[in-house]
C-alpha positions as CSV (number, residue, x, y, z in Angstrom):
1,X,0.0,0.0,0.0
2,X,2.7,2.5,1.0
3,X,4.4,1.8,-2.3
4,X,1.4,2.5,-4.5
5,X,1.0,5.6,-2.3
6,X,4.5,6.8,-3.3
7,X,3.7,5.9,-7.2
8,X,0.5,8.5,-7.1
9,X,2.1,10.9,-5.0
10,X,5.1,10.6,-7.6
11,X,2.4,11.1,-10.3
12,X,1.0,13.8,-9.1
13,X,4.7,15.9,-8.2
14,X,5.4,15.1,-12.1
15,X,2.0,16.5,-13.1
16,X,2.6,19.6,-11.2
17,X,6.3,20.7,-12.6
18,X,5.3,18.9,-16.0
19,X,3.0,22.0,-15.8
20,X,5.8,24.2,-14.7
21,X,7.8,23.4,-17.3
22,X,4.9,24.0,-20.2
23,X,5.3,27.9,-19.2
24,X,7.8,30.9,-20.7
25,X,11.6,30.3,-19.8
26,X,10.5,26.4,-18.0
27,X,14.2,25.6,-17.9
28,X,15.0,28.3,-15.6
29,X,11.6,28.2,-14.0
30,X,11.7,24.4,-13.2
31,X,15.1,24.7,-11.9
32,X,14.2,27.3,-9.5
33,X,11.1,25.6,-8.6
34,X,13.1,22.1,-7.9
35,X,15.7,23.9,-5.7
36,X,12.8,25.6,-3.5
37,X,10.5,22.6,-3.1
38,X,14.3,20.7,-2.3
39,X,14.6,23.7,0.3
40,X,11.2,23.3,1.7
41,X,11.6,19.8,1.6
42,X,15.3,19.9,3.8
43,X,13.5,22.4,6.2
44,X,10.7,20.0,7.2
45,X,13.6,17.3,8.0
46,X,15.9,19.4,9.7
47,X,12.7,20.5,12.1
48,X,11.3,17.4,12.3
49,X,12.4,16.9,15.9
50,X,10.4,20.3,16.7
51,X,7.0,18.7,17.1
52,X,4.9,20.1,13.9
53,X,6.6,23.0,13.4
54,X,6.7,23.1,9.4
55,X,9.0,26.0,7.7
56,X,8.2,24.3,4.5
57,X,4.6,25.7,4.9
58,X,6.1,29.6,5.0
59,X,8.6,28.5,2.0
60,X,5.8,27.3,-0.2
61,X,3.6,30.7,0.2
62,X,6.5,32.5,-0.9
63,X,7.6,30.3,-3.8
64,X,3.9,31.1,-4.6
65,X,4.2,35.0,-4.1
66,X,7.2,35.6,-5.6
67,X,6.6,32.9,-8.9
68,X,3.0,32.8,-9.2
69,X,0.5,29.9,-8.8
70,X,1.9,27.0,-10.9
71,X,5.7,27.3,-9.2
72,X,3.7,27.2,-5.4
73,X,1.2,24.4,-6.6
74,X,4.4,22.4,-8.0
75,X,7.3,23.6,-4.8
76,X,4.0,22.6,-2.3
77,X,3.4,18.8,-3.5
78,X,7.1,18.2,-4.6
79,X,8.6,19.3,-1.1
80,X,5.6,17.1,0.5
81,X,6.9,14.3,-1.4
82,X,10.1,14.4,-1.1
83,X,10.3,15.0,2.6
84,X,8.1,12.0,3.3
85,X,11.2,9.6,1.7
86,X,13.0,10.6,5.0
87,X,9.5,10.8,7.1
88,X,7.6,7.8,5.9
89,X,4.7,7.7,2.8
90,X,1.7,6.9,3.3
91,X,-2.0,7.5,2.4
92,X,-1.2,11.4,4.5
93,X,1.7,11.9,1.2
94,X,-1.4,12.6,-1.1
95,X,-3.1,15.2,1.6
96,X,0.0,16.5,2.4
97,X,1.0,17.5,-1.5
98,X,-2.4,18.8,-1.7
99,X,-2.5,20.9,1.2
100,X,0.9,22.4,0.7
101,X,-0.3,22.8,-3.0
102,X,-2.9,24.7,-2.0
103,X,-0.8,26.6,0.7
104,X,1.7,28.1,-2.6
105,X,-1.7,28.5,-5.0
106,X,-3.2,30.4,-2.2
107,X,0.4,32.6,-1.1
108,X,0.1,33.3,-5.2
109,X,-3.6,34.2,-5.1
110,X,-2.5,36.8,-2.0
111,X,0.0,38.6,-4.1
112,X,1.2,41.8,-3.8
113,X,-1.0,41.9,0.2
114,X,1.2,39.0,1.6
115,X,4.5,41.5,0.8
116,X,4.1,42.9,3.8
117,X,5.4,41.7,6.7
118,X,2.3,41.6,9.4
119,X,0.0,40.2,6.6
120,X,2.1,37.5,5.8
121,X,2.2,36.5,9.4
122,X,-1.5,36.4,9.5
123,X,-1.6,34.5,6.1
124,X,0.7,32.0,8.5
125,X,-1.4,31.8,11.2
126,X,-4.3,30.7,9.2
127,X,-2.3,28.5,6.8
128,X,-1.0,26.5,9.9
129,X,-4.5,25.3,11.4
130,X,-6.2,25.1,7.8
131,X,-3.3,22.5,7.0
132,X,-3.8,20.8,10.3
133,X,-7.0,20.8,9.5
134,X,-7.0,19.4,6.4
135,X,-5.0,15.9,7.6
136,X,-7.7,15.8,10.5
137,X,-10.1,15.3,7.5
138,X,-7.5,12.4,5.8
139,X,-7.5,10.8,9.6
140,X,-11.1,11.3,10.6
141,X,-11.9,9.8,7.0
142,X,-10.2,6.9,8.1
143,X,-12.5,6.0,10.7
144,X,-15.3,4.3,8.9
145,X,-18.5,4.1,10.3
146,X,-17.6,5.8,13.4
147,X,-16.7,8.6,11.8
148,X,-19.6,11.8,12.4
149,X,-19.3,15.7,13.9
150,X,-18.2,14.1,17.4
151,X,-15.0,12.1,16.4
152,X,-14.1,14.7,14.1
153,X,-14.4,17.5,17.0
154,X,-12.7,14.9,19.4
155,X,-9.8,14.6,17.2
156,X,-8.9,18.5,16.2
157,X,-9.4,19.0,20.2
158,X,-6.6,16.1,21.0
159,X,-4.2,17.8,18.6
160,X,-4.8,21.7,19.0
161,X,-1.3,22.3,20.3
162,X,0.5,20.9,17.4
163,X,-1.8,23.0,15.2
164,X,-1.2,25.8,17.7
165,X,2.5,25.0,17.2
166,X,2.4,25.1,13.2
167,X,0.6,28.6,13.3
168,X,2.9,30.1,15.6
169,X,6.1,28.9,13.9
170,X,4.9,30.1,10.5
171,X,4.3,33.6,12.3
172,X,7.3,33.5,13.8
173,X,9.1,32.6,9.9
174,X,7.2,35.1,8.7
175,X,8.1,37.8,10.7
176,X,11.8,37.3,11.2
177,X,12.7,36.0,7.6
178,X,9.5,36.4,5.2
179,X,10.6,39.8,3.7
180,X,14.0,39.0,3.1
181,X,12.8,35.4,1.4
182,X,10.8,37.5,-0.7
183,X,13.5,40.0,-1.9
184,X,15.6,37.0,-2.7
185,X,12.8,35.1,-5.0
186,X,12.6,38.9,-6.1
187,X,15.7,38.6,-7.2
188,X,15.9,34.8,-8.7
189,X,13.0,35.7,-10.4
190,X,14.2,38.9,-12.6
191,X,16.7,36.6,-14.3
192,X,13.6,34.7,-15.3
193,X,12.5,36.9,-18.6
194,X,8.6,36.8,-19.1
195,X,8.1,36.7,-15.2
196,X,6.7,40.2,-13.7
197,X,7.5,41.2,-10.2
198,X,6.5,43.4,-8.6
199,X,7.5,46.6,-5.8
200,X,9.3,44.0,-3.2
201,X,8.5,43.3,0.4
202,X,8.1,46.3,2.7
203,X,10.9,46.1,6.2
């Protein structure tokens, strides 16, 4: 089962740079996007001892941004995947690459707003328990016939300290290195010709 798992999620991550890579410039594009979701992907391993505390969630709003929707969609399920060879697959690969997709195609939808510093944090904030969230739907799912309202109450209340913990170290990304990530992808990006960017990140 884990295996054929891996082999969708796999399918999926392809889908999503394949898409990438259709664009203006794709060979520039998909290299930038690889070495972002690799970034994102590093981050969530190097914190994993941190319980839930996921910088890849920050890095995937900003790939999205700073590159637009397709980049974030493709840097959010590629760093899910990829992190999960160190952290185990499973059926949670799948959620994970969708949430996190959704996490870059909603940084991108944000745009210029998410520049600044405080709005980002609050874009953070949110991002962290709507992830959370999300894999309580994947878990409670998996309960069967007991699953109604009750379990799925009973289980976001047993883990609303590690979704409290997500939040508050996406805020705490946010706030101490979201604006100079952003003038960085600022810069990445102007070598990319065809991609607009715009006024960057206010201190």
């Amino acid at each position: 089962m884990p295996s054929i798992v891996a082999l969708i999620a796999l399918a999926l991550a392809l889908i999503a740079l394949v898409t990438v890579e259709s664009g203006p410039n794709r060979s520039k594009e998909l290299a930038l996007v690889a070495a972002l979701a690799a970034t994102a992907a590093a981050g969530r391993v190097l914190f994993a001892f941190i319980p839930n505390v996921q910088p890849v969630t920050m890095l995937v709003a900003i790939t999205g941004i700073t590159l637009g929707i397709r980049a974030g969609i493709a840097a959010g399920a590629t760093a899910a995947l990829v992190s999960n060879v160190f952290l185990g697959q499973g059926p949670w690969t799948i959620w994970q690459m969708i949430g996190w997709g959704m996490v870059g195609a909603a940084g991108a939808a944000g745009g210029p707003v998410l520049r600044n510093r405080w709005a980002l944090a609050a874009f953070g904030l949110a991002a962290g328990f709507l992830f959370d969230w999300l894999m309580d739907v994947w878990a409670w799912s998996s309960l069967g016939p007991s699953a109604d309202l009750t379990s799925f109450t009973a289980l976001v209340a047993s883990g609303i300290w590690f979704d409290v913990a997500h939040a508050l170290g996406n805020v705490a990304i946010a706030l101490l290195a979201g604006p100079a990530l952003i003038r960085m992808l600022d810069r990445y990006a102007r070598r990319i010709d065809g991609v607009f960017v715009p006024t960057e990140a206010p201190p």
